[in-house]
C-alpha positions as CSV (number, residue, x, y, z in Angstrom):
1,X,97.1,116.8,33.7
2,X,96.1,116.1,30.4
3,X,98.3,112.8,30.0
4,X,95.8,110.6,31.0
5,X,93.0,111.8,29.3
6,X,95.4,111.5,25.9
7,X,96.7,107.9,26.8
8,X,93.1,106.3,27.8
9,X,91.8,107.9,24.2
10,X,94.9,106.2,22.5
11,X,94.4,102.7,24.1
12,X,91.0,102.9,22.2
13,X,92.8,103.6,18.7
14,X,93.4,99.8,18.4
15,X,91.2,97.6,15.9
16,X,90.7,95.0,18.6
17,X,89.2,98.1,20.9
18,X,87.3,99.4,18.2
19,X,85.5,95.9,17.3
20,X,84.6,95.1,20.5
21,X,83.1,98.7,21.4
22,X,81.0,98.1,18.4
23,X,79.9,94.9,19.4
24,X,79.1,96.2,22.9
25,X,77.2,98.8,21.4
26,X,75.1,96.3,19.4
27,X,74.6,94.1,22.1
28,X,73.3,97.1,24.1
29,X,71.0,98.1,21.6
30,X,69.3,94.5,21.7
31,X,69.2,93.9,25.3
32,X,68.5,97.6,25.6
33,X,65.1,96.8,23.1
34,X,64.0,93.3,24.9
35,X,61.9,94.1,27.9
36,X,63.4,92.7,31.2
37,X,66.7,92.3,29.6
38,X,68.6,95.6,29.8
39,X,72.2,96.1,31.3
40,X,72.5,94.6,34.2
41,X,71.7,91.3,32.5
42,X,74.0,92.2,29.3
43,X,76.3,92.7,31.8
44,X,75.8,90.1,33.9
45,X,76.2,87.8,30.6
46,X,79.3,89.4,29.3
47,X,81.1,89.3,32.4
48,X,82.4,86.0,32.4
49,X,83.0,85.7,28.7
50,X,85.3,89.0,29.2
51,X,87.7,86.2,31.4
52,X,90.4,86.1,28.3
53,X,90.1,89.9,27.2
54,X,92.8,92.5,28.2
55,X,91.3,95.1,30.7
56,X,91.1,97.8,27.9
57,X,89.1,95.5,25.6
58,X,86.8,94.1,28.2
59,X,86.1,97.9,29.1
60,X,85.1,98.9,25.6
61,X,82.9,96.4,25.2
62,X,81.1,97.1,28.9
63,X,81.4,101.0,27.7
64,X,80.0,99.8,24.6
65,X,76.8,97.9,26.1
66,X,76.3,100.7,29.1
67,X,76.4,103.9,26.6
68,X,74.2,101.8,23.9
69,X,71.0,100.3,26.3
70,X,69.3,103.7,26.6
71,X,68.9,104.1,23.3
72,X,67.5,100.6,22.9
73,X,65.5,101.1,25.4
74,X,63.7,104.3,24.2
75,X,63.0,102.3,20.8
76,X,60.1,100.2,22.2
77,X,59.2,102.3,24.8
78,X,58.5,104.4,22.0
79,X,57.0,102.0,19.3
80,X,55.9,99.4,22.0
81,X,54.7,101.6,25.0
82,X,56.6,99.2,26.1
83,X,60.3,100.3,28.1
84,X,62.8,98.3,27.5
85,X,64.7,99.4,30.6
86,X,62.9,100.2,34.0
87,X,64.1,104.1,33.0
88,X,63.3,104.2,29.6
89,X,59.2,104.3,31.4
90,X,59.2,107.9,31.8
91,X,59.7,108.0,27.8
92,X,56.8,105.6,27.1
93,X,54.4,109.2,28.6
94,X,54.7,111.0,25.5
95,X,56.8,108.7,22.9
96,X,54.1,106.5,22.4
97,X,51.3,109.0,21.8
98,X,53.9,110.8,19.3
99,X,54.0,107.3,17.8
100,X,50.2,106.6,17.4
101,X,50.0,110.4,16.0
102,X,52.7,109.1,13.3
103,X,55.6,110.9,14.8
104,X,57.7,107.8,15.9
105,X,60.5,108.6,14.0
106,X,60.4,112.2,15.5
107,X,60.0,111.0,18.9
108,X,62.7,108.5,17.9
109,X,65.4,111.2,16.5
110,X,64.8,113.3,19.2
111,X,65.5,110.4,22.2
112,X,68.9,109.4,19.9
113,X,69.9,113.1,20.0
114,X,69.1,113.8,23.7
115,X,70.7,110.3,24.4
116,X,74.9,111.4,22.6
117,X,74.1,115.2,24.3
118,X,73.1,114.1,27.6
119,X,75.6,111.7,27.8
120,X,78.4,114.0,26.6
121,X,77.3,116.6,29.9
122,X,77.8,113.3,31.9
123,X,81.1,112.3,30.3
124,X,82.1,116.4,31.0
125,X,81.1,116.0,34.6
126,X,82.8,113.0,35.1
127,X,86.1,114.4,34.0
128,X,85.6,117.5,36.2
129,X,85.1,115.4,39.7
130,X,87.2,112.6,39.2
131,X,90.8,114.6,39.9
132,X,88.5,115.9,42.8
133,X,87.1,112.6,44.1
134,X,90.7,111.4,44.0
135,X,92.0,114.2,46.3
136,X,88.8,113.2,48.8
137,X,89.2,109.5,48.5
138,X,92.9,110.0,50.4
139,X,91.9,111.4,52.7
140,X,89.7,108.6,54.1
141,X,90.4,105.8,56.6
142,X,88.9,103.0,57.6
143,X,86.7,104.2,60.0
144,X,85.5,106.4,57.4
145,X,85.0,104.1,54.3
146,X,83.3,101.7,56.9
147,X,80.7,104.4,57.2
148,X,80.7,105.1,53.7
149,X,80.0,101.7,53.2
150,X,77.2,101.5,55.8
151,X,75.8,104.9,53.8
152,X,75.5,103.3,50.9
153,X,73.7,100.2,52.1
154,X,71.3,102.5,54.0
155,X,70.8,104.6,50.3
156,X,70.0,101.1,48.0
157,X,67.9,100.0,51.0
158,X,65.3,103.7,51.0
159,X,65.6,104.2,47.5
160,X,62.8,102.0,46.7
161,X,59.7,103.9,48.2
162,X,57.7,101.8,50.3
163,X,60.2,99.2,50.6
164,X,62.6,100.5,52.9
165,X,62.1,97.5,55.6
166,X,62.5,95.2,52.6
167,X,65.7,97.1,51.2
168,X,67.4,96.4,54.8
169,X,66.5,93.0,54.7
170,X,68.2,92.2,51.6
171,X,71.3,93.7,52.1
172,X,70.9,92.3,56.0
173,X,71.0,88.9,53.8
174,X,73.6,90.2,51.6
175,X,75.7,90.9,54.3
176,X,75.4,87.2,56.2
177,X,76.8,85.6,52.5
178,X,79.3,88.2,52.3
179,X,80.7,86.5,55.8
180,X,81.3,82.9,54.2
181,X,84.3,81.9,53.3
182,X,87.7,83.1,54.7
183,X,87.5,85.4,58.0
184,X,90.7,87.9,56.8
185,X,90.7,89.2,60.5
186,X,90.8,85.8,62.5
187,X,92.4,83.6,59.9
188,X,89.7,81.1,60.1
189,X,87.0,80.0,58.0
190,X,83.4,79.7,58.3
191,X,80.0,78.6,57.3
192,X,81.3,76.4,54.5
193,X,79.8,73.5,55.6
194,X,82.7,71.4,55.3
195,X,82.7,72.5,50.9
196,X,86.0,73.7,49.6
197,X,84.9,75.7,46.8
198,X,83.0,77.8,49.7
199,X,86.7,78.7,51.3
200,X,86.9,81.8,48.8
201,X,83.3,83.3,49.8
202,X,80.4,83.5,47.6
203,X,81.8,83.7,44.5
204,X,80.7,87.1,42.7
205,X,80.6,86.5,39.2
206,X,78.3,83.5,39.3
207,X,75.9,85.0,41.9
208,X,75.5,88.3,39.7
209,X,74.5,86.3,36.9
210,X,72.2,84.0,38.4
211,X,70.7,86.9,40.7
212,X,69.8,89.1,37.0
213,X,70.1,86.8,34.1
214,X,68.6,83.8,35.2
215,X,66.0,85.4,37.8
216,X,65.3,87.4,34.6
217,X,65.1,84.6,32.4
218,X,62.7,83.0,34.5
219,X,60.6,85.2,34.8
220,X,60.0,85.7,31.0
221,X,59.4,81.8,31.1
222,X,56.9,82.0,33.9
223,X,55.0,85.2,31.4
224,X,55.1,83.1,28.6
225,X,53.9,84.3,25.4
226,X,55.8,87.1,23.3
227,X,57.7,89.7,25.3
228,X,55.5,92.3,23.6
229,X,52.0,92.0,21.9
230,X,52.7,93.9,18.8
231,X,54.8,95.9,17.4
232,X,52.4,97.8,14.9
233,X,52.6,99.0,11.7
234,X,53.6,102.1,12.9
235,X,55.7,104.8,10.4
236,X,59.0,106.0,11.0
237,X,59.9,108.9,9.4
238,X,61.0,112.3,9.8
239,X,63.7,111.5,12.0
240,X,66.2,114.0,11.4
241,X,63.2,116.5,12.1
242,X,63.1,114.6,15.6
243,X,67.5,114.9,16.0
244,X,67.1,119.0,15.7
245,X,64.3,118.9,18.3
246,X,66.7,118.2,21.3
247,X,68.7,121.4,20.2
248,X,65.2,123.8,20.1
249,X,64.5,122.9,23.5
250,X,67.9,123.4,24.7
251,X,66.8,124.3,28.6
252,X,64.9,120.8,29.1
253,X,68.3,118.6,28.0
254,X,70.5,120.6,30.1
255,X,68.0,120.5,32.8
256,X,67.8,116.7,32.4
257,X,71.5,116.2,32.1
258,X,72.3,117.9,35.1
259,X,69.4,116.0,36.9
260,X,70.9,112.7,35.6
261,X,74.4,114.3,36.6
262,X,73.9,114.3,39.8
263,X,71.3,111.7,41.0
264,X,73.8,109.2,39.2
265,X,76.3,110.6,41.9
266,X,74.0,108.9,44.4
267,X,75.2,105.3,44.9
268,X,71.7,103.2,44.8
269,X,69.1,105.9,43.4
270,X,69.4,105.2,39.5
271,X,68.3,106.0,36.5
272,X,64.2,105.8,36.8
273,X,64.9,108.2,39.3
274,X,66.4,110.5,36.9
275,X,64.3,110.3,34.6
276,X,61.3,110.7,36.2
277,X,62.5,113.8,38.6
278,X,63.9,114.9,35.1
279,X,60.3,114.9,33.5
280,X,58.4,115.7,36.3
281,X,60.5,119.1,36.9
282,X,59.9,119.2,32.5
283,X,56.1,119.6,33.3
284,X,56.3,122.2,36.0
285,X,58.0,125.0,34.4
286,X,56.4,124.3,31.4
287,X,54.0,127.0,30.3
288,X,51.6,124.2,28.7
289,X,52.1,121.3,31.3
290,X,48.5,119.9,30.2
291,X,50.0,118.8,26.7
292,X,52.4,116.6,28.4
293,X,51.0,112.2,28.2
294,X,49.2,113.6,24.7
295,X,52.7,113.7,22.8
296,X,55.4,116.7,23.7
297,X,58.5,115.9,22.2
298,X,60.1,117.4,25.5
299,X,58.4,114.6,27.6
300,X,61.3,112.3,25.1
301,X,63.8,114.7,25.6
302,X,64.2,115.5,29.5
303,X,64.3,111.7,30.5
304,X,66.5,110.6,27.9
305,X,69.1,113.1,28.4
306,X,69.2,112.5,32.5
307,X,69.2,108.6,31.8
308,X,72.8,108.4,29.9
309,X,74.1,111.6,31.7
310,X,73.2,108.9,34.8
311,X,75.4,106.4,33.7
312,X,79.0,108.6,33.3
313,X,78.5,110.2,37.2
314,X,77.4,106.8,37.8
315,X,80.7,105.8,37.6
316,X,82.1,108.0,40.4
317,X,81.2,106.0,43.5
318,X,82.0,103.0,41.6
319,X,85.4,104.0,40.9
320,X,86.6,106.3,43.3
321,X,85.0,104.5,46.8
322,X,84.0,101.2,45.2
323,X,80.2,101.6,45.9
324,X,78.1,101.2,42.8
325,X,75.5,103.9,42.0
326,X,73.2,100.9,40.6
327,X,72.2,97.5,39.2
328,X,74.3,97.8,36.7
329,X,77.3,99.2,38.1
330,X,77.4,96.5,40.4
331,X,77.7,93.9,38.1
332,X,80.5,96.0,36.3
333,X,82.2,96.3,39.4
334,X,82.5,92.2,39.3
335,X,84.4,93.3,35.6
336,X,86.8,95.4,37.0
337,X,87.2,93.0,39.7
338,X,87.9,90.4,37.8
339,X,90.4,92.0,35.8
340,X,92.3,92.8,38.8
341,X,91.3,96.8,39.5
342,X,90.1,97.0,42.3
343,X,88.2,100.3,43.0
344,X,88.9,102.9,45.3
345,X,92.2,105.3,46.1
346,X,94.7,102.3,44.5
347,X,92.4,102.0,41.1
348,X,92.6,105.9,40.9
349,X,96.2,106.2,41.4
350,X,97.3,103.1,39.0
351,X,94.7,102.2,36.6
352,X,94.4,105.8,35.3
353,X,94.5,105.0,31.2
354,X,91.7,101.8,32.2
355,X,89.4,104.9,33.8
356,X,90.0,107.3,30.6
357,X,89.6,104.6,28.2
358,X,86.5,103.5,29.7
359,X,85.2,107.1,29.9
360,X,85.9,107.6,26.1
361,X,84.4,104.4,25.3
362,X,81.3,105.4,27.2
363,X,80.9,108.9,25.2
364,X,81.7,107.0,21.9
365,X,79.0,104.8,22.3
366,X,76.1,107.5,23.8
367,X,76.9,109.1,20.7
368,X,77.5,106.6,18.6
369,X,74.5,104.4,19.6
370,X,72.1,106.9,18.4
371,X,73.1,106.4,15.3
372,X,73.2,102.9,15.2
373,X,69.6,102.5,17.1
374,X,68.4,104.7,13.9
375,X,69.8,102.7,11.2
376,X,68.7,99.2,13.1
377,X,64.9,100.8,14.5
378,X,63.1,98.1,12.8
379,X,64.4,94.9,13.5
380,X,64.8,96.7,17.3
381,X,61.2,96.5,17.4
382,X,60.8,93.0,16.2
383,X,63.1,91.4,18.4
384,X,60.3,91.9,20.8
385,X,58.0,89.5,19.2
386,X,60.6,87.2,19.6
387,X,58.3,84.2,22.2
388,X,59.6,84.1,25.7
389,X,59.3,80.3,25.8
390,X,62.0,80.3,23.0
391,X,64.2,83.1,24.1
392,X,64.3,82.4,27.9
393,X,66.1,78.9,27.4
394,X,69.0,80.2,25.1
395,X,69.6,82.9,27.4
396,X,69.9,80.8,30.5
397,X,71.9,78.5,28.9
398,X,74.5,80.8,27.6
399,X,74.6,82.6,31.0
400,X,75.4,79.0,32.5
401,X,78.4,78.3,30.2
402,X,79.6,81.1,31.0
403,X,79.1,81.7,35.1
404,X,80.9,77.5,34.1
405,X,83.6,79.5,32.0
406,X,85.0,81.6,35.0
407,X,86.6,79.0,36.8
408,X,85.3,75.8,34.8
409,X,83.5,74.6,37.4
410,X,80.4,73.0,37.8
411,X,80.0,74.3,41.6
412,X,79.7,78.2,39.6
413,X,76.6,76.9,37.1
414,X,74.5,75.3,41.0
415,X,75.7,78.9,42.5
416,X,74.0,81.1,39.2
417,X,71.0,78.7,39.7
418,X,70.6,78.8,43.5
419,X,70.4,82.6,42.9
420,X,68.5,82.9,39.9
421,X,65.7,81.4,42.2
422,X,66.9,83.5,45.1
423,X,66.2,86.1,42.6
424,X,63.1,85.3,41.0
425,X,61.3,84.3,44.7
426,X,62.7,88.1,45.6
427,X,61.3,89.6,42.5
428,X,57.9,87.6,43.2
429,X,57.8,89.1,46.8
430,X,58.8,92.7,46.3
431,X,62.1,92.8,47.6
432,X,64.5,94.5,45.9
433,X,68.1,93.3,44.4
434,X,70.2,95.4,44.3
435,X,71.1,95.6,48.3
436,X,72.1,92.0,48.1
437,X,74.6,93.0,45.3
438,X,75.9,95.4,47.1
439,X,76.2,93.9,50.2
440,X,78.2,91.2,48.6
441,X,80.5,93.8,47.3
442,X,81.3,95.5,49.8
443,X,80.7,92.7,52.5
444,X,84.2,92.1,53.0
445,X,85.7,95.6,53.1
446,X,83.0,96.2,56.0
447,X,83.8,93.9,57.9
448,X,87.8,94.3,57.3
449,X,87.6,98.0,58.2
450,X,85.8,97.9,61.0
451,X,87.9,95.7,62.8
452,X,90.8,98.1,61.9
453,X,89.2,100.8,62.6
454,X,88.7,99.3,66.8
455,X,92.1,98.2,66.4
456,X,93.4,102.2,65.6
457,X,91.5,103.0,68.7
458,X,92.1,100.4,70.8
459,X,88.9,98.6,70.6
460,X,87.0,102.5,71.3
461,X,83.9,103.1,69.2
462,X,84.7,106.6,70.2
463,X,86.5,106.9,66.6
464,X,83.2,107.0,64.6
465,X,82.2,110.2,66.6
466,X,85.6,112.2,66.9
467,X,86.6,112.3,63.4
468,X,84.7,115.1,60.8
469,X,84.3,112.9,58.0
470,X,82.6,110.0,60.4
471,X,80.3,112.7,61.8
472,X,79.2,113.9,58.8
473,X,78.7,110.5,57.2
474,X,76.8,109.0,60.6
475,X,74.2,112.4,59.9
476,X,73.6,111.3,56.4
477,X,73.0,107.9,57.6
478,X,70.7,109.0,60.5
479,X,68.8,111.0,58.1
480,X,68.3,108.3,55.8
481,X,66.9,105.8,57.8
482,X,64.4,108.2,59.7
483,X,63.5,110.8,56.7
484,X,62.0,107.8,54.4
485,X,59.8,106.6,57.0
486,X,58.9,110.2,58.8
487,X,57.9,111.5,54.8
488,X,55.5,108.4,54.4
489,X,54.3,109.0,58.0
490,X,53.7,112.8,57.4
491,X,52.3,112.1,53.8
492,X,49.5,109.5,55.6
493,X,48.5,112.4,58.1
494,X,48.4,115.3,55.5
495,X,46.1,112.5,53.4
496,X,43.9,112.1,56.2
497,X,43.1,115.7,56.7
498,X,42.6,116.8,53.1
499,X,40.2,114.0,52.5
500,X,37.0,115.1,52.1
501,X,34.1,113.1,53.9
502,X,32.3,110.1,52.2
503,X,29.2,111.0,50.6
504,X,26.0,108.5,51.7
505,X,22.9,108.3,49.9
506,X,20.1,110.0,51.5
């Protein structure tokens, strides 16, 4: 039982391994700091340039970056009011008012300790379900991880509140690209357009980082000026004060761990819904919830620990049924792709000492990276200053060589720039990403197991309604694409008939 566990750790106990966790954790630290960077797009950037790594080393280094971006992220959401990761907001309620009280360096000690503790419950979780998820994953079929497939579409696509329509467009789109290429059922292929390099589908890699990069990049060129106005003169000191504080308020980190535990389960929710249900449930049982957006250190605390407690449960859809739980799993999913794991029952019967290695490289680096975010708090701060004009063109640049380094060829560097502007035109309108990633994901397994699953019944669609698992996966679909819009409908009509009347001048 315990074998895994022990040969994952030693694969780790190389210098190569080590290095390259470091590295990771660096690099996460940076993008983790830079607003509108984050994971996904340190991901999306490393991914190519992992192409002549062993699988071991390409996972430390993606363990590395994943465990290391929340703690980057809390540094200027804390000095900046400025998150440097969509999650890291919730943070910005009551670690920039510690910061203008001169308390950064508390707030920051306490979001690096919350940060290795939260993501140590995460790491523990993970360790307890996957054995279980493997005994569940067999005893799926392809009529049942067609529906899983469809649930997780239907998840991405109502996450985003008001933009449930939109979410189902997307991955509607998502879906249609998927479809290019090679037809694995009929044998014949389509929608190329008479283009070889089109024979093989949309090619992930280059798509993920044109879609986050170089939509990202764009963006920051279209802002202009510096990413951040200022990074102050703000004081940082008594951190180690701030490191003990996650340990007085014991109850709020566990609270946020599990929270991050198990919305990380979830594939599409994510980490800003951690850690805002995480701080939100903070204020309620609090016996002083009006100090809370003034500067409570437990406002740091609870969305810190659910964020990197997120990102080890995160990985159980992604490796156990192939469905990332977010952005950023979906573009590490094209890693383990393209080292040739692919997820689901087969990754967690063979790859075994990849899964445990990555797992230990994850808790390394939450812990780790706490560490390393103190001792490097400063320059953190300044790379934010850094002008977007400048920054934007050396990032897009390196993302091209390297979308051009997975196959060396110039059709890869048109697809990342088709979809960086398929990206930025999405981001402009409101639609959300991530359904389009993960359509293109799992595109291909949709469509494959759905024809199988007609051909085990004969061409009967009676097989989605006769088998337990199906039925119990079609009700979670059903409820999620009527709950979303019946709670916004509901929430409307309650509105209505607790508003109190217009006043008019007499």
């Amino acid at each position: 039982m315990l074998t895994p566990w022990i040969d994952g750790f030693e694969s780790l106990l190389h210098v190569q391994q080590i290095v390259f966790l470091c590295l990771g954790m660096l690099m996460g630290l940076i993008f983790g700091a830079v607003p509108g960077l984050g994971g996904t797009t340190a991901l999306a950037l490393l991914l190519p340039l992992t192409y002549g790594l062993d699988s071991i080393t390409a996972l430390a280094l993606s363990g590395g970056v994943m465990g290391a971006v929340p703690m980057g992220g809390s540094i200027s959401a804390i000095l900046l009011n400025t998150p440097g990761s969509a999650p890291n907001a919730a943070t910005c309620m009551d670690g920039y008012p510690l910061a203008q009280q001169g308390k950064a360096g508390l707030a920051i000690g306490a979001a690096a300790s919350a940060n290795a503790v939260g993501g140590l419950i995460g790491t523990i979780s993970l360790l307890v379900v996957l054995p279980l998820s493997k005994m569940l994953v067999l005893s799926f079929g392809p009529p049942e991880f067609f529906l899983l497939s469809i649930l997780g579409l239907v998840m991405v696509a109502t996450a985003s509140r008001g933009k449930m329509l939109r979410g189902l467009i997307a991955g509607g789109v998502g879906l249609m690209l998927s479809f290019i290429g090679f037809d694995q059922v009929t044998g014949t292929v389509r929608y190329t357009f008479g283009i070889q390099y089109l024979w093989d589908g949309v090619h992930l890699v280059p798509a993920l980082i044109g879609l986050f990069a170089g939509a990202e990049m764009i963006k920051l060129w279209m802002k202009g000026g510096s990413i951040s106005g200022s990074a102050g003169q703000t004081k940082i000191t008594k951190i180690s004060s701030g490191l003990l504080e996650t340990f007085r308020h014991w109850p709020t980190v566990l609270r946020g761990s599990l929270i991050g535990t198990v919305v990380g389960a979830i594939p599409g929710v994510g980490g800003v819904v951690a850690s805002f249900l995480s701080y939100s449930l903070t204020v309620q049982v609090s016996k002083d919830p009006e100090s809370f957006g003034k500067g409570n250190i437990q406002g740091v605390i609870a969305p810190e620990a659910a964020i990197n407690a997120k990102d080890g449960s995160a990985l159980i859809p992604t490796i156990a049924f192939g469905i990332p739980g977010g952005a950023e799993m979906a573009v590490f999913l094209g890693i383990l792709v393209l080292h040739g794991m692919q997820p689901g029952p087969l990754m967690l019967i063979q790859n075994q000492t990849e899964i445990y290695g990555l797992i230990w490289a994850l808790t390394a680096a939450c812990v780790l990276a706490g560490a390393l975010g103190i001792l490097f708090v400063r320059p953190l701060s300044m790379v934010t200053l850094v002008p977007a004009k400048k920054l934007a063109p050396i990032v897009m640049t390196i993302a091209f060589i390297g979308s051009w380094a997975v196959d060396q060829t110039v059709e890869n560097v048109i697809v990342s720039g088709v979809f960086a502007l398929l990206g930025y035109i999405m981001s402009r309108l409101d639609y959300p990403r991530l359904p389009i990633v993960i359509s293109l994901v799992l595109g291909a397994g949709v469509e494959r197991n759905f024809h199988q699953s007609l051909a085990m019944s004969d061409g009967s669609w009676s097989i989605f309604f006769t088998r337990t698992i199906c039925m119990i996966l079609l009700a979670f679909i059903a409820t999620g694409l009527f709950l979303t819009p019946a709670r916004s409908l509901f929430g409307r009509l309650f509105t209505k008939q607790v508003a109190f009347p217009e006043r008019r001048p007499a």
